[in-house]
N, C-alpha and C positions, 0 to 999 in steps of 0.2 A: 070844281070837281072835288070829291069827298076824299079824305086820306084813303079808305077803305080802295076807292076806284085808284088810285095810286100807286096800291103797292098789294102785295100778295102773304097771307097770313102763314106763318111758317109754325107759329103756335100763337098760344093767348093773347101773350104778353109781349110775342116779337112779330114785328111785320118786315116785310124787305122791297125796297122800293120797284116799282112794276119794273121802269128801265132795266134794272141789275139781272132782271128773274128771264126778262124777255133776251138779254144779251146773254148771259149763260145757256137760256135755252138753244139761242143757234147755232152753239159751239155745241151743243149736245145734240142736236141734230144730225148735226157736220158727220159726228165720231161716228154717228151708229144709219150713216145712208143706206140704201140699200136694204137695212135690216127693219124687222118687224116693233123694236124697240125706241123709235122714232116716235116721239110725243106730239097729238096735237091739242090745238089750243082752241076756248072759245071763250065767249063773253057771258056771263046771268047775272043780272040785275046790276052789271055796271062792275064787276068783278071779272079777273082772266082767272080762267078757270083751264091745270094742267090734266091732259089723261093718257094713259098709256100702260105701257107693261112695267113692271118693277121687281127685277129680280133680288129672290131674297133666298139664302145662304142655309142651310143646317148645318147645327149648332150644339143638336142636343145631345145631353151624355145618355139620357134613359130615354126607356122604350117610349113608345106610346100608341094608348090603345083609340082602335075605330069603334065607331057608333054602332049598336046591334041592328041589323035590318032584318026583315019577313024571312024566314025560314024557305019560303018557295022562291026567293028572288035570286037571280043567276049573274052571272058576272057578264056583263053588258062590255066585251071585247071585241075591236075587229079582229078578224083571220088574220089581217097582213098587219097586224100590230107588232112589232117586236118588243117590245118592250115589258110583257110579261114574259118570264121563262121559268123553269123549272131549275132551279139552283142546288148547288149542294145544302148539306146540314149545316156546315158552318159558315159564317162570311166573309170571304176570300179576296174579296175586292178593296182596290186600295181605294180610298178615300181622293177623288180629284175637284178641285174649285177649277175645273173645266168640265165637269161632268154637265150631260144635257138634262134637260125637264127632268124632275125624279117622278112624276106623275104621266108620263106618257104621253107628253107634249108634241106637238110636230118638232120638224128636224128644225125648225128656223127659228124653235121656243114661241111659236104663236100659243097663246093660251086657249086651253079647250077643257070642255068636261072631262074629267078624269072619270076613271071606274069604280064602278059601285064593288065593294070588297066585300063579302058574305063574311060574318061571325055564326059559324054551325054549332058551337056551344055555348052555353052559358059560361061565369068564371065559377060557379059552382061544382058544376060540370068536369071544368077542367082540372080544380081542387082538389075533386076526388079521384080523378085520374091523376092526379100527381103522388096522390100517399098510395097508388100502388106500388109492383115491386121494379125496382130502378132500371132492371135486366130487359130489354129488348132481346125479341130472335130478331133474324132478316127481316120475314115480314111484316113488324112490327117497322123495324127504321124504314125501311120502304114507303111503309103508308105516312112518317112523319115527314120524309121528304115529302110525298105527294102533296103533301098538308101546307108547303114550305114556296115561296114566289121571290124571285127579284124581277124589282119594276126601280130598272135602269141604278141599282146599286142598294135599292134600300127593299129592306127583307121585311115579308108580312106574309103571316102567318093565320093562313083565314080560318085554322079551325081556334083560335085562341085572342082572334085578333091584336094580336102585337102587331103593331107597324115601326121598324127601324131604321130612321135614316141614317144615309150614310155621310158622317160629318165631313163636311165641307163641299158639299154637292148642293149646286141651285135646282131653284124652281121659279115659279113669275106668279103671279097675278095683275089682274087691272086695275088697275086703281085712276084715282083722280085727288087733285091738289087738295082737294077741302076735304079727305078721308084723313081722319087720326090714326094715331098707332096702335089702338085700340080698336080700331074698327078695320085695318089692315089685318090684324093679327085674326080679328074674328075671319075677316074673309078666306084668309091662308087655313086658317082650321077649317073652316068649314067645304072648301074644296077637296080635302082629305076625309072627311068624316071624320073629323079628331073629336073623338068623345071627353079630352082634357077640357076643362076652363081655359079662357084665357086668360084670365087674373095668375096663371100659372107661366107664363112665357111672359118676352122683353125680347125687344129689338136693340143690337146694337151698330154703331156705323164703326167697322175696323178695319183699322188704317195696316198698311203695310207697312212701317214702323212698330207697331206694336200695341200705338195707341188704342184706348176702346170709348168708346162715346155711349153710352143708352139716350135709346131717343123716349123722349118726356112723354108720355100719357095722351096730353094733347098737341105734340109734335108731328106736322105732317111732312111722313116718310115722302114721300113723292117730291116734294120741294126741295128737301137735305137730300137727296140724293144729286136733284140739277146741282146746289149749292156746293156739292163736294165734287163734281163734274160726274163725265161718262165713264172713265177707265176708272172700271174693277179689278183691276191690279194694284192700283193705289188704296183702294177703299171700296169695300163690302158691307151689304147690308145683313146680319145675322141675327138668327131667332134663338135665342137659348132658354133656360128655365132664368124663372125670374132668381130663384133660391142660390145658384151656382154662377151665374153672371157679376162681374165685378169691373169698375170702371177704372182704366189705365190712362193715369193722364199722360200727356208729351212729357214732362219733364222725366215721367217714370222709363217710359217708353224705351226712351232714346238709350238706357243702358241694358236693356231686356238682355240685347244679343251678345253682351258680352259673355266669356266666361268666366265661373266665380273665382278663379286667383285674382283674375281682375277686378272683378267686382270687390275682392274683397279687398284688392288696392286701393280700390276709390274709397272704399270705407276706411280705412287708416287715415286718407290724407283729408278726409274730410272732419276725423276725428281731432287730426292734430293743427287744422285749420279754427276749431270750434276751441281748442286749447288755449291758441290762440289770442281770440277776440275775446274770451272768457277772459284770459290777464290783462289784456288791454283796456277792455271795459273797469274790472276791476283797481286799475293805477288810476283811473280817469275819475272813477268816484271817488275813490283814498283823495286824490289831489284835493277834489271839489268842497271835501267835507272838512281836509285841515283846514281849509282856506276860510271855509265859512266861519266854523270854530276859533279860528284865530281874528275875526272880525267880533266876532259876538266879546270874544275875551276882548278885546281892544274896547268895544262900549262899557263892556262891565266895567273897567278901570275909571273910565272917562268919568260916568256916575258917580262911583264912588271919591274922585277928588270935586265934583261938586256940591 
């Protein structure tokens, strides 16, 4: 049997042995019985092959805009949806990493088509409606509210199409083990109608410690996520802009939570720790170098008496 049939590719250049992937998967099963998040498994061409849902985290600090669609096309809602409403002007809602589907998901986060979100203007359109004058009446903020949607915390904006997530609120997609982080990240836009690039977002896996991981390009999310286990209380999978995302390794991590007296305690003792080894180092060379100095003088002499 071929290494490939083996083991399961987790990116290029790393594989992980089938056994490991197949035993973590049952404990991943175990956690999430009952629920729709429950992975299964099959074989192609002599490969196990992971699929299932993968919830993934918002992360961003900026807006982001939806794809412009036909002018005549209507917002494709059921009546007993809740999940669109009419929100105030500004947004009110705290930010929860409990928060359900931000796209209108069923209650159990089974993944489903999300809604088609109408852009009624151009941004040219809206450019010139901005250098008018700043002053609203009533019926002016009236029709901006009308213009104004929360869908389950994140605000969008269909005559402008802003779409805002509300950070730290999931959403899922389907994925399977042989999709990249690149081809995840495509699918997640494109279930939004994110008219960003993806060359513009990064995945990261963030640990409740502080740590932050970005997942590599050709790193498949689906595997790192069995490999970090099921509870997302330990470890989240988040989309941020690639520009503003920064990786926190453990050793950084583990001092985050301090506060800066502290913090700025440990930097003292580490200063005068490095003071330290700095004079120790330096008496260890002095030593080294009379020593040798005083050998070379000892031949010079020897020479010259013969």
């Amino acid at each position: 049997m071929s290494e490939r049939q083996n083991s399961v590719k987790l990116s290029k250049e790393k594989l992980i042995p089938k056994s490991d992937i197949l035993s973590l998967l049952r404990t991943y099963n175990c956690y999430h019985e009952g629920k729709n998040f429950q992975l299964r498994t099959r074989e192609e061409n002599g490969e196990l092959i992971l699929e299932g849902l993968l919830n993934i985290y918002w992360g961003l600090r900026r807006p982001i805009r939806l794809q412009m669609f036909d002018d005549n096309e209507r917002f494709r809602l059921n009546r007993n949806d809740k999940s669109v409403q009419p929100s105030a002007e500004s947004n009110n809602n705290s930010p929860s990493s409990e928060t359900r589907p931000a796209d209108g998901e069923l209650g159990g986060q089974e993944e489903e088509d999300s809604p088609q979100l109408l852009r009624t203007r151009s941004d040219a359109s809206f450019m010139r409606t901005q250098r008018r004058s700043n002053t609203h009446s009533a019926r002016d903020l009236q029709r901006l509210r009308a213009h104004r949607f929360s869908i389950n915390g994140h605000f969008y904006n269909h005559k402008t199409s802003v779409f805002t997530p509300a950070y730290g609120s999931v959403t899922n997609v389907r994925v399977n083990s042989s999709m990249t982080t690149e081809q995840v990240l495509n699918l997640l836009l494109h279930k939004f109608r994110v008219e960003n690039n993806s060359d513009e977002f990064v995945l990261y896996m963030v640990h409740e410690s502080g740590e932050r991981t970005r997942l590599k390009d050709d790193e498949r999310p689906l595997v790192t996520r069995v490999l970090y286990g099921p509870c997302e209380k330990i470890s989240r999978i988040f989309i941020t802009e690639a520009d503003l995302g920064e990786e926190v390794p453990y050793d950084v991590a583990q001092y985050i939570k301090f506060e800066i007296p502290v913090l700025d305690s440990f930097v003292e003792k580490l200063k005068e720790e490095e003071e330290r080894e700095i004079t120790k180092l330096t008496k260890k060379y002095s030593s080294l170098r009379s020593m040798i100095l005083h050998q070379l003088e000892g031949r010079a002499h020897s020479s010259d008496r013969v």
